[in-house]
C-alpha positions in Angstrom: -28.4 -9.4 -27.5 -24.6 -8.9 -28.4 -23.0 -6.4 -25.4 -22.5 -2.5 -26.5 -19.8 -0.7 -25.2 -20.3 0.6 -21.7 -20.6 4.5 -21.4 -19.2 6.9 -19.2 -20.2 10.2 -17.6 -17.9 12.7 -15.8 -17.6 13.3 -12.8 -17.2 17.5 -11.5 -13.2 16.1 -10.9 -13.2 15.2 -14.2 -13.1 11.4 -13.8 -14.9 9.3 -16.3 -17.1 6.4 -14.8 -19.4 4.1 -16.1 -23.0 4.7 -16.2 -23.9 1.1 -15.0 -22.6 -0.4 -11.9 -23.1 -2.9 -9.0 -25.2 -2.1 -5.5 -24.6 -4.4 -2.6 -27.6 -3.0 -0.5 -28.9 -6.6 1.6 -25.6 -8.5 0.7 -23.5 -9.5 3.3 -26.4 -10.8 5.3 -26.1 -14.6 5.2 -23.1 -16.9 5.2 -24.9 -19.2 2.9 -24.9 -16.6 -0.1 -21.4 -15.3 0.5 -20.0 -17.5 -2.3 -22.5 -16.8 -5.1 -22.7 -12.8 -4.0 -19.0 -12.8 -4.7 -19.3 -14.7 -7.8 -21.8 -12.1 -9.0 -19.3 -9.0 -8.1 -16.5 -10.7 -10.2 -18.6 -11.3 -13.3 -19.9 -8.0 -13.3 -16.1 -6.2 -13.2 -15.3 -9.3 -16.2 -18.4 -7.5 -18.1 -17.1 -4.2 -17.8 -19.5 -2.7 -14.3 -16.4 -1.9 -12.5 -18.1 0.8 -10.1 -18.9 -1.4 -7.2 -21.3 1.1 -4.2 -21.4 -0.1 -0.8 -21.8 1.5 2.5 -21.3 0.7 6.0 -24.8 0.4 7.2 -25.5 -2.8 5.0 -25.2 -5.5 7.0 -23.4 -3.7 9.6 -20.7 -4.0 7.2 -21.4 -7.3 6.0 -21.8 -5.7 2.3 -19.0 -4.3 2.2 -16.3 -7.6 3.3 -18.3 -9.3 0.4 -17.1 -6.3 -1.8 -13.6 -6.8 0.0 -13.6 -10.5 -0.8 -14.8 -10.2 -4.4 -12.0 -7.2 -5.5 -9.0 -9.1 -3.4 -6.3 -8.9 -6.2 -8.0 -6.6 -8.6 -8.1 -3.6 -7.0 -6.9 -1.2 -9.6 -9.2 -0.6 -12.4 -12.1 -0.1 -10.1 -14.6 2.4 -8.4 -15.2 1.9 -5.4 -17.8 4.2 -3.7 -18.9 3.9 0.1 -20.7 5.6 2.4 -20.9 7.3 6.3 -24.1 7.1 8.6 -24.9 10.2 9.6 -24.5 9.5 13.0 -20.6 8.9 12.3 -20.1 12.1 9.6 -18.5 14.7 12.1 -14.8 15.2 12.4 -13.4 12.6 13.8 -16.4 10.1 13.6 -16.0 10.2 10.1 -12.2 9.6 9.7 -12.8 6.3 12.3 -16.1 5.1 10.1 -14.0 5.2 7.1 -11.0 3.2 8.8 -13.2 0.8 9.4 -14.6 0.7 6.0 -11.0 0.6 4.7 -10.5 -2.9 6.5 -13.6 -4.7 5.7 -12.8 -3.3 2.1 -8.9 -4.2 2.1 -8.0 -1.6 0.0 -6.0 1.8 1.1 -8.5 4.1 -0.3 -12.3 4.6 -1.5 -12.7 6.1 -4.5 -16.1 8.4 -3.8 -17.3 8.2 -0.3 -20.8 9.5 0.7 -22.6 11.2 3.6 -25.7 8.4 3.4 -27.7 11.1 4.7 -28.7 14.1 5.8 -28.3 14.0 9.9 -27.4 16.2 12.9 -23.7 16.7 11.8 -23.6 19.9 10.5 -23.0 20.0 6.6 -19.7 22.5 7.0 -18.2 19.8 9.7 -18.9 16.7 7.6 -17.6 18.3 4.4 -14.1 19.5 6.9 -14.3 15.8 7.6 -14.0 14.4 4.0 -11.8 17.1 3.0 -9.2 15.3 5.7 -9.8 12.0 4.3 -9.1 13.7 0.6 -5.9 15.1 1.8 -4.7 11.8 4.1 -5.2 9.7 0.6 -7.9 7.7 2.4 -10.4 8.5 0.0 -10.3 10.0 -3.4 -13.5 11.7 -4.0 -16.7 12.9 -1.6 -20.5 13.3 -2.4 -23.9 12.7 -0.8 -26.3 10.7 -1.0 -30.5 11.5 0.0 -30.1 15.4 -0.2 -32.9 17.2 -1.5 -32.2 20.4 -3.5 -32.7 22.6 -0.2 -29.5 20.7 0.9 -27.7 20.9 -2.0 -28.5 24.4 -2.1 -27.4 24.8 1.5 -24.1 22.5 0.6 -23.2 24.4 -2.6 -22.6 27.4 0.2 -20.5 25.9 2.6 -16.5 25.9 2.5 -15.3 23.4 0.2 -18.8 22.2 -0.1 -18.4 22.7 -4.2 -16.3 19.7 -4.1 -19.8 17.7 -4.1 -19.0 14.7 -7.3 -22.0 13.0 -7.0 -25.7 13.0 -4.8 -26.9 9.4 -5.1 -30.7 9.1 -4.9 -33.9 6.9 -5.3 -34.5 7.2 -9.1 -36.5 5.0 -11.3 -39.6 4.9 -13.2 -41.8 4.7 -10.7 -40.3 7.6 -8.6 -39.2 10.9 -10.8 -39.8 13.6 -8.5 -36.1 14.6 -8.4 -36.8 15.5 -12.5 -38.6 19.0 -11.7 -36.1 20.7 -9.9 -33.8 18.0 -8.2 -31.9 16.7 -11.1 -31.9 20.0 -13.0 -30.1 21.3 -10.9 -27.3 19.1 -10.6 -27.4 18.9 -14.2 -26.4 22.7 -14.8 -23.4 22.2 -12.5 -22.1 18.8 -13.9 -23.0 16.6 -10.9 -24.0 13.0 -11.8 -26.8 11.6 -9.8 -26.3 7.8 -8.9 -30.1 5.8 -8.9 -30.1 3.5 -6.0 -33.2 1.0 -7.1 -33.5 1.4 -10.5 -35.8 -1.4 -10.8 -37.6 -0.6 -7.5 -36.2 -4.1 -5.8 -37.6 -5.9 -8.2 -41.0 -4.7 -8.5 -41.1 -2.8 -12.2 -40.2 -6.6 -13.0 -44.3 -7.4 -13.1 -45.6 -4.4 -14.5 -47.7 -5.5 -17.8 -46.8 -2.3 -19.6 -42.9 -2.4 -19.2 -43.6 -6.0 -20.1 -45.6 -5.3 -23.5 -42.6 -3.0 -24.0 -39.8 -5.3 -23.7 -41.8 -8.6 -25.7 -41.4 -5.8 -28.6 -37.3 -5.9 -27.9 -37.0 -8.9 -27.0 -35.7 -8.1 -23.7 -37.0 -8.1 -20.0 -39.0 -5.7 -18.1 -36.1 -5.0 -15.9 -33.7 -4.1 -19.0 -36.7 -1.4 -20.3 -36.7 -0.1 -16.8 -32.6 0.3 -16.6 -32.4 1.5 -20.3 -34.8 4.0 -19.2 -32.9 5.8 -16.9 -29.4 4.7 -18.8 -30.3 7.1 -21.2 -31.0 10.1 -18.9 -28.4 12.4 -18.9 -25.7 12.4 -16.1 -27.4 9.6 -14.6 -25.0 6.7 -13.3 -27.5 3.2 -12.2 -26.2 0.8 -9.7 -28.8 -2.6 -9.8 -27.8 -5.3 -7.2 -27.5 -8.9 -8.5 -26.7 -12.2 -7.0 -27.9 -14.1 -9.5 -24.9 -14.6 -12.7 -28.0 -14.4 -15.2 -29.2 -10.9 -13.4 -26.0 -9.8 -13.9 -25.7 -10.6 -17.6 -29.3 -9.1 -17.7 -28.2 -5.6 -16.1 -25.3 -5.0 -18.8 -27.2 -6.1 -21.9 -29.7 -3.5 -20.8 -26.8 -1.1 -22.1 -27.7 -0.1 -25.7 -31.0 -1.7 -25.7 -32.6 0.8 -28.6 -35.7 2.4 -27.0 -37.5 4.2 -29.7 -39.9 7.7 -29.4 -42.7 5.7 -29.4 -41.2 3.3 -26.9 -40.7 6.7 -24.0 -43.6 8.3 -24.8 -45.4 5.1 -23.7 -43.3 5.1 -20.3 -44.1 8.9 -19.9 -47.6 7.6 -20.4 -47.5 4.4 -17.8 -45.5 6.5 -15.6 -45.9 10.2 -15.5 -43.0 12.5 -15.2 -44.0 15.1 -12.1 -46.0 18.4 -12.8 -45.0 20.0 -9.4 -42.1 19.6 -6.9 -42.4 16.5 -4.6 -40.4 15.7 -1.6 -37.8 13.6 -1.7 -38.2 9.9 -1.4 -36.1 7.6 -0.2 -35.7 3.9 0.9 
């Protein structure tokens, strides 16, 4: 399958990103891999999946040296989007976690950095918090990550809290909830949401129908699952890969021609919801 171009959505700034990036969520946690975890970064900026996500809590940091290691000397070009424990999110708490972030990263600035989720930090003090790093050049862009649409709703009113670009959230086939109202809603005001485990970690890979699905492309089960969502509106994917042939698998999932026959058998295998849900996470 030959490569099609990589899309872009926009961000509420006005920044155009791809649509397709790379997660590091359990990298960073073993020596041993730190070579071919890197390897897998690099090839996936060569292929043109130049928004890299990372946060602080994976691997206590771990993840986010092996991002640091894999974008030494390439820095510009890239997306580079991070994100706060809830623990560290108030004033100052922030401003230190994202120092720290800044070193294992070795860079002088994160593109998008995220509140991971929703904690005892007041929303107001968290959003006071990024607006600093915004205005210190620390970081370029702020968004959330988890928030269900009572959040959102409660974020929209806050000062500054219309700065929002992004609210990054578990979205694939097997979990749509966020379509009833969730991703409606960010939709109307321009904000992308950013599917952590698109492919479920791995597990849509054995389903028999996405499988039946894919033998008609000629493709795999996981490349269905990301062209899925790839071709939801304002809807930005991050897969993790370590493997080089996963991460030539993710991009060619890009263009791969799903048909109306094709969704309506994935609305069929997995149902879109008929009622809000609450929001899941991982």
């Amino acid at each position: 399958m030959s490569l099609s171009p990589l899309p872009t959505t926009t961000l509420p700034s006005g920044e155009a990103v791809p649509v397709l990036g790379q997660g590091t969520w359990m990298m960073g946690e073993s020596g041993r891999r730190l070579a071919e975890e890197v390897a897998a970064l690099r090839l996936g900026i060569d292929l043109g999946m130049t928004l890299i996500d990372t946060a602080e809590m994976y691997a206590d940091g771990g993840a986010e040296e092996v991002v640091g290691e894999a974008i030494a000397g390439r820095r510009d070009g890239l997306f580079l989007v991070s994100k706060v424990l809830p623990q560290n999110a108030g004033r100052r708490g922030a401003v230190a976690a994202c120092e720290r972030s800044l070193r294992r990263l070795g860079t002088d600035r994160i593109d998008l950095y995220l509140l991971h989720w929703r904690g005892g930090v007041p929303l107001a003090e968290t959003v006071e918090a990024f607006r600093t790093l915004v205005r210190d050049g620390k970081i370029r862009h702020w968004g959330v990550s988890n928030l269900d649409l009572a959040d959102m709703e409660e974020l929209s009113g806050v000062p500054g809290g219309d700065g929002v670009q992004t609210d990054q959230l578990l979205y694939n086939l097997t979990r749509r909830g966020i379509e009833y109202d969730l991703l409606p809603w960010c939709r109307q005001r321009g904000i992308p949401v950013m599917a952590y485990s698109p492919i479920e970690q791995g597990r849509l890979v054995g389903h028999a129908g996405l499988r039946r699905i894919a033998e008609r492309h000629g493709a795999t089960p996981a490349q269905v699952a990301l062209a899925w969502l790839l071709r939801r509106e304002g809807v930005i994917a991050i897969p993790k890969a370590t493997a080089a042939d996963h991460v030539r698998e993710n991009r060619a999932a890009v263009g791969l021609p799903l048909d109306g026959d094709d969704l309506t058998e994935l609305d069929r295998l997995f149902p879109p919801p008929g009622r809000p849900r609450p929001l899941e996470m991982l």
